[in-house]
C-alpha positions in Angstrom: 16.3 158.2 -31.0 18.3 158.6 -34.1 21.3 160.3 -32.6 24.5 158.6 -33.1 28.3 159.0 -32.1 30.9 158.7 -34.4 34.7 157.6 -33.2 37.2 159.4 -35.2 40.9 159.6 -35.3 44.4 158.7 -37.4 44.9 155.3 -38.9 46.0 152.8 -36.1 45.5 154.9 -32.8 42.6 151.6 -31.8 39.3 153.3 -33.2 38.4 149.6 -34.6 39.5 147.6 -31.8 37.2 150.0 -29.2 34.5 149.5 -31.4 35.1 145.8 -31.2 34.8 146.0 -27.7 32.1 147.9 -27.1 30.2 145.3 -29.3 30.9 142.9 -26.3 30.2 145.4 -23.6 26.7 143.9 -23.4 27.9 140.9 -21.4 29.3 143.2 -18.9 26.5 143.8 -16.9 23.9 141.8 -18.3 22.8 139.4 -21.7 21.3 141.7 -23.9 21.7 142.1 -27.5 23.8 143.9 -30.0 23.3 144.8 -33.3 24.7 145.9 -36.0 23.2 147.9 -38.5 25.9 148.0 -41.1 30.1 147.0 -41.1 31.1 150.3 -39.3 27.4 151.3 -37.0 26.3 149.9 -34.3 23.2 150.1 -31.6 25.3 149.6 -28.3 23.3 148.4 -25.2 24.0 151.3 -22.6 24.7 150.1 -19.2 22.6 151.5 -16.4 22.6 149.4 -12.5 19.5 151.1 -12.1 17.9 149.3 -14.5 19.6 146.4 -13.2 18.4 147.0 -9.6 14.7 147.4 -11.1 14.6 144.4 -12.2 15.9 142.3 -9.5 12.8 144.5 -7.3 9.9 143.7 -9.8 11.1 140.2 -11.0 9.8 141.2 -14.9 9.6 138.7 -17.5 11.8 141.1 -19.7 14.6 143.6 -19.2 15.4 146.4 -21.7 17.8 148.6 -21.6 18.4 151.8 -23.7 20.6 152.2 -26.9 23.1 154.7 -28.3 24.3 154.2 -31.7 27.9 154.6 -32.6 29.8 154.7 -36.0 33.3 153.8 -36.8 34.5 156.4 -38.9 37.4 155.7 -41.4 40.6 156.9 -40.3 41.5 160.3 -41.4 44.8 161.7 -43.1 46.5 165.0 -43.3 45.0 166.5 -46.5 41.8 165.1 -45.7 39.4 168.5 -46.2 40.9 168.7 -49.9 39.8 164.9 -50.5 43.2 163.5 -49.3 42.9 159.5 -48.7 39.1 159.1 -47.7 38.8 162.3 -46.8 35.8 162.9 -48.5 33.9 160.1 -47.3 35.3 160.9 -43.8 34.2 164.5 -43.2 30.6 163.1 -45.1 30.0 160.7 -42.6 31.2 162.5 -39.3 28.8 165.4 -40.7 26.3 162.6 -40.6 26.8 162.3 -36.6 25.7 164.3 -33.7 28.6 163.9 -31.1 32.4 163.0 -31.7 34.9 160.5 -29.9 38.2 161.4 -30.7 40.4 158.5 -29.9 44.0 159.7 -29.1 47.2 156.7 -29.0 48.9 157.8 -26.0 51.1 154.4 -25.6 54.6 153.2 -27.2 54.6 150.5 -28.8 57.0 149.7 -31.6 54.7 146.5 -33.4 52.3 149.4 -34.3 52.9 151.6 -36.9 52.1 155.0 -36.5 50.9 156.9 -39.7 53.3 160.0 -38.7 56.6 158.0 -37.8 56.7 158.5 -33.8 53.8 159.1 -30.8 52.6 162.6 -30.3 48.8 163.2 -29.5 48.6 166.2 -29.3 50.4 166.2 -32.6 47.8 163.8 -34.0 44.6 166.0 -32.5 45.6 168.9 -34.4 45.7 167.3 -37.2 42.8 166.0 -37.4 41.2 169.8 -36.0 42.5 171.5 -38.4 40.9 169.3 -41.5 37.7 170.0 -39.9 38.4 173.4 -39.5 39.4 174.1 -42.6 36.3 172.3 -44.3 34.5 174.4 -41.7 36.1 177.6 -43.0 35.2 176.5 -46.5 31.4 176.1 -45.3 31.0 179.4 -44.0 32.5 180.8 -46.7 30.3 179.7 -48.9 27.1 181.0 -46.7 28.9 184.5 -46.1 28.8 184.6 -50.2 25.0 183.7 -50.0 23.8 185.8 -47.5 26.0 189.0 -47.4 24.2 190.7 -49.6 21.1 190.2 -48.2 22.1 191.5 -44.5 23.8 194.4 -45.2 20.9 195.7 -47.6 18.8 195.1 -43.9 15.7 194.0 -45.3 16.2 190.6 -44.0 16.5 190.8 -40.2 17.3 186.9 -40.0 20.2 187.0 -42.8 21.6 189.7 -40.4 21.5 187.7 -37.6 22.9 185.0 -39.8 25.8 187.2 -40.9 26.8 188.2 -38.0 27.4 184.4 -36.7 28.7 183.6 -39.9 31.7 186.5 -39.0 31.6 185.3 -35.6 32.7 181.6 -37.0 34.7 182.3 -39.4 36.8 184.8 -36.8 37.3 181.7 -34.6 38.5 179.3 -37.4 41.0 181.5 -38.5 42.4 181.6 -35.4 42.9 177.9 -35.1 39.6 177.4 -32.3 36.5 175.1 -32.9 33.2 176.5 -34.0 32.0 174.8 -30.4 34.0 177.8 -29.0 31.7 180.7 -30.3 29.0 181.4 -27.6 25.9 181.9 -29.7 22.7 183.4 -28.4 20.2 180.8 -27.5 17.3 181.8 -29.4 19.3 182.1 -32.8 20.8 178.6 -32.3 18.4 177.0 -34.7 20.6 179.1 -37.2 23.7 178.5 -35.3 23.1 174.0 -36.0 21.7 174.1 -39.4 25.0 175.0 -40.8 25.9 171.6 -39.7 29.8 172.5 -38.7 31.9 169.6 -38.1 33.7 172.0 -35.1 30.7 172.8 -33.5 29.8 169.1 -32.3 30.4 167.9 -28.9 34.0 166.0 -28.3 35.1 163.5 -26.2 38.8 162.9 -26.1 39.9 159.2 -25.2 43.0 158.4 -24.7 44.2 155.4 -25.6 47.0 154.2 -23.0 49.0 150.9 -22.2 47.9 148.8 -19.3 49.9 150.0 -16.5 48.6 153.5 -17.1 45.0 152.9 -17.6 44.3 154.0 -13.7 46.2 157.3 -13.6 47.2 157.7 -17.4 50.7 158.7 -18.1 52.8 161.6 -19.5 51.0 161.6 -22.9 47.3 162.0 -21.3 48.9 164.9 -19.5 49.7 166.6 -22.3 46.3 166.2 -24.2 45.1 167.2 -21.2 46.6 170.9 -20.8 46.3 170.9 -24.9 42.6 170.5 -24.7 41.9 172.6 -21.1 40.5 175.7 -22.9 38.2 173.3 -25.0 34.8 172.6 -24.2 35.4 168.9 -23.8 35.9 166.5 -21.6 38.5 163.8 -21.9 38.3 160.2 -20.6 41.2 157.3 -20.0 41.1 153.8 -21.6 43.2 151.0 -22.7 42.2 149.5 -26.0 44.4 146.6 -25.0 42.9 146.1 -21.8 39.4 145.8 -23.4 40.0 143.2 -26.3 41.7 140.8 -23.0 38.3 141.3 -20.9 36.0 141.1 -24.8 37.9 137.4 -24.5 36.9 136.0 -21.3 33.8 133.8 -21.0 32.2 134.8 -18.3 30.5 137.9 -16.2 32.5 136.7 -13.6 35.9 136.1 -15.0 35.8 139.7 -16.3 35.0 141.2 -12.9 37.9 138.7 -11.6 40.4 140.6 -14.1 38.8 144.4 -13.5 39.7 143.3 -9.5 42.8 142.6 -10.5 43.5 145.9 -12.7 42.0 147.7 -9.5 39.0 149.1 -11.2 35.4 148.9 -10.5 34.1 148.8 -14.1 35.2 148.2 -17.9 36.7 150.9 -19.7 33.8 150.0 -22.3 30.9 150.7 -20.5 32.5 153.9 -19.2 33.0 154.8 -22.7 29.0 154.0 -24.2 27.8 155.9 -20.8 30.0 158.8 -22.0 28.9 158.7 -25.3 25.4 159.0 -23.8 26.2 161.6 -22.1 27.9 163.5 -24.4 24.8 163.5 -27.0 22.7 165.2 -23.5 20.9 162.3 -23.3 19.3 161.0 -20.3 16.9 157.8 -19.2 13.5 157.6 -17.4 12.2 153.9 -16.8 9.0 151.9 -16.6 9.2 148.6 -14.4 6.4 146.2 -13.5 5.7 142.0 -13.4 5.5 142.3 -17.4 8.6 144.6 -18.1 11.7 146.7 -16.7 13.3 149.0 -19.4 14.8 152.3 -19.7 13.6 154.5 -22.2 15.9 157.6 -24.1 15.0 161.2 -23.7 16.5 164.5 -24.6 17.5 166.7 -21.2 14.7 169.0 -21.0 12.3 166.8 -22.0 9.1 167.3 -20.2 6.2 164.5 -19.8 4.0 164.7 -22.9 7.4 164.2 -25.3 8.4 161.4 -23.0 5.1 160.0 -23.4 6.2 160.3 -27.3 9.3 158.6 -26.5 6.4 155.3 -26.0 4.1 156.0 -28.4 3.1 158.9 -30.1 -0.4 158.2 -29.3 0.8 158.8 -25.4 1.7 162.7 -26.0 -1.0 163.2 -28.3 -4.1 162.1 -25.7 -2.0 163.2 -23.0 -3.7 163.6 -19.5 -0.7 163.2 -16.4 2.1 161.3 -15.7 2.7 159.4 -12.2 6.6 159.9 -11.3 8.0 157.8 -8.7 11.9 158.7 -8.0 14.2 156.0 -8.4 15.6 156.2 -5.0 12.7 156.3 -3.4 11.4 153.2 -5.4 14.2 151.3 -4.4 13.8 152.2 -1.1 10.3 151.1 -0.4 10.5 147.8 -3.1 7.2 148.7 -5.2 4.8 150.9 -6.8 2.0 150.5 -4.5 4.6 151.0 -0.9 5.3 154.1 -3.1 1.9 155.6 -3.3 0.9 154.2 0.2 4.0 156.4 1.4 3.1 159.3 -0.7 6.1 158.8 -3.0 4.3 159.2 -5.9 3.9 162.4 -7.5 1.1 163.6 -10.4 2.7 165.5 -12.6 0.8 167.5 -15.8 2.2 168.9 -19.4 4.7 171.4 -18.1 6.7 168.7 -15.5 10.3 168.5 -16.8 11.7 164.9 -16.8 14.2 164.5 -14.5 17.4 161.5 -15.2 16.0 158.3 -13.9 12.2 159.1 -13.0 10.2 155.8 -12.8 6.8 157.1 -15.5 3.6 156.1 -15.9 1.3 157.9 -18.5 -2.4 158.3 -18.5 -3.8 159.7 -21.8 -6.8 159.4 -23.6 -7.2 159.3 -27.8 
């Protein structure tokens, strides 16, 4: 799937250093690769145990996990929407991405520089919200010119509808809100995403803290948390710091050693691609034998045929039925066949909705 993430934030808040990390992340749970496509994108391996437990069940002679792709966006400055420092090449590439991952500094420290003189994330959020904003306002601007005409003459019932969001939008910016925030019907929400706002894509704040706080956070996370509690966003805890130490160390068990010692059960990098998988509604179903374990991406709300796509398109096009084992009940009786002896395994046809972590097999016919 092409969907990507894209980190954004100030100069020096630890948007490059993450990125680093998250390059390594694939040796946090098991040898696979990572690639990069270009200096600032890369396809990150996204950890999943289930795939993990799969393959120490089937014994395959490959393992193959799923992928999200995430881009490091150059840091943005105040100024940015009128073509302020890279501003113009910022707000073209983040319109390039489907989900955002807003990376906050929420630590002293007085070897790093801050672009604005002193700490303040909350500070550096808005900043940042209202260049996008305003290059949002200056979007729909532009389409309330085009189509205003149109809607209030009433012969074009879609330009109406179009017009109406387009008020609805621009109401919001003004106000200082994110496009994300306007509740649009669902069937005109085709209209609603090709206007391609920078506002109205899913957000992920992480704040980036010191290592004692990287459990419970600190006064700073606190406040980005009651600054962003009206949002619709989520916001999630990690220590650039803390990553680059465990990016170091040799060995799968020397960073699970150092996590011990930190008191947490997993890297804040892994947490970080899962929520970036997340955040783009994302989900995984699997296929496991002897030959091959791997997880395979699909959209929530997938059902079987376009899974079947996810393969080959050849799978949805001769499409017939799909055999769905749930993982847990895999697990639980160690095979395919203790499965269907059990009656664990379910047919499914065309209108079965892919549920997060199915075990799929596809019959079809071309």
């Amino acid at each position: 799937m092409a969907l990507q993430c894209g980190i954004v934030g100030l100069p020096n808040v630890g948007k490059s250093t993450l990125f680093n990390c998250l390059s390594n992340a694939k040796a946090q749970s098991a040898n696979f690769p990572f690639c990069t496509i270009e200096p600032n994108v890369g396809i990150i391996t996204v950890p999943d145990e289930r795939l993990n437990r799969l393959a120490e069940i089937d014994k395959p002679e490959r393992v193959i996990p799923t992928t999200v792709k995430i881009v490091d966006i150059a840091g943005l400055v105040k100024g940015a929407s009128k073509g302020e420092g890279l501003g113009n090449k910022f707000l073209a590439n983040i319109r390039e991405t489907d989900a955002i991952l807003h990376i906050l500094r929420c630590f002293d420290d007085g070897n790093i520089v801050h672009v604005d003189g002193s700490v303040n994330p909350v500070r550096d959020k808005e900043i940042i919200d209202a260049e996008l904003q305003l290059k949002d306002l200056e979007t729909i601007e532009n389409q309330i010119n085009k189509v205003q005409k149109q809607a209030q003459t009433g012969g074009d019932k879609n330009a109406k509808i179009l017009y109406d969001i387009l008020l609805q939008y621009k109401s919001a910016l003004e106000q200082g809100k994110p496009a994300r925030s306007v509740k649009v019907d669902k069937e005109n929400e085709k209209l609603a995403r090709d206007l391609f706002l920078l506002t109205n894509k899913p957000v992920l704040y992480v704040c980036n803290v010191d290592e004692q706080s990287v459990i419970s956070g600190n006064a700073y996370v606190e406040q980005v948390r009651q600054a962003i509690k009206d949002e619709d966003a989520e916001l999630l805890i990690i220590s650039a710091k803390v990553e680059s130490e465990i990016a170091e160390l040799e060995s799968y068990e020397d960073r699970q050693l150092f996590l011990d010692e930190l008191g947490l059960t997993e890297s804040g990098s892994s947490r970080l691609i899962k929520a970036a998988y997340n955040l783009l509604d994302l989900q995984t179903f699997f296929t496991t034998g002897s030959d091959e374990s791997r997880a395979w991406t699909f959209m929530r709300g997938y059902k079987a045929p376009q899974c079947a796509g996810t393969i080959h398109t050849d799978f949805e096009r001769g499409f017939i039925r799909a055999e769905v084992i749930k993982y847990d009940d895999y697990v639980a009786f160690g095979s395919e066949s203790a499965c269907r002896e059990a009656g664990k395994l379910n047919i499914e046809g065309k209108d079965y909705v892919v549920q997060d972590g199915d075990i799929m097999h596809f019959r079809f016919n071309v």
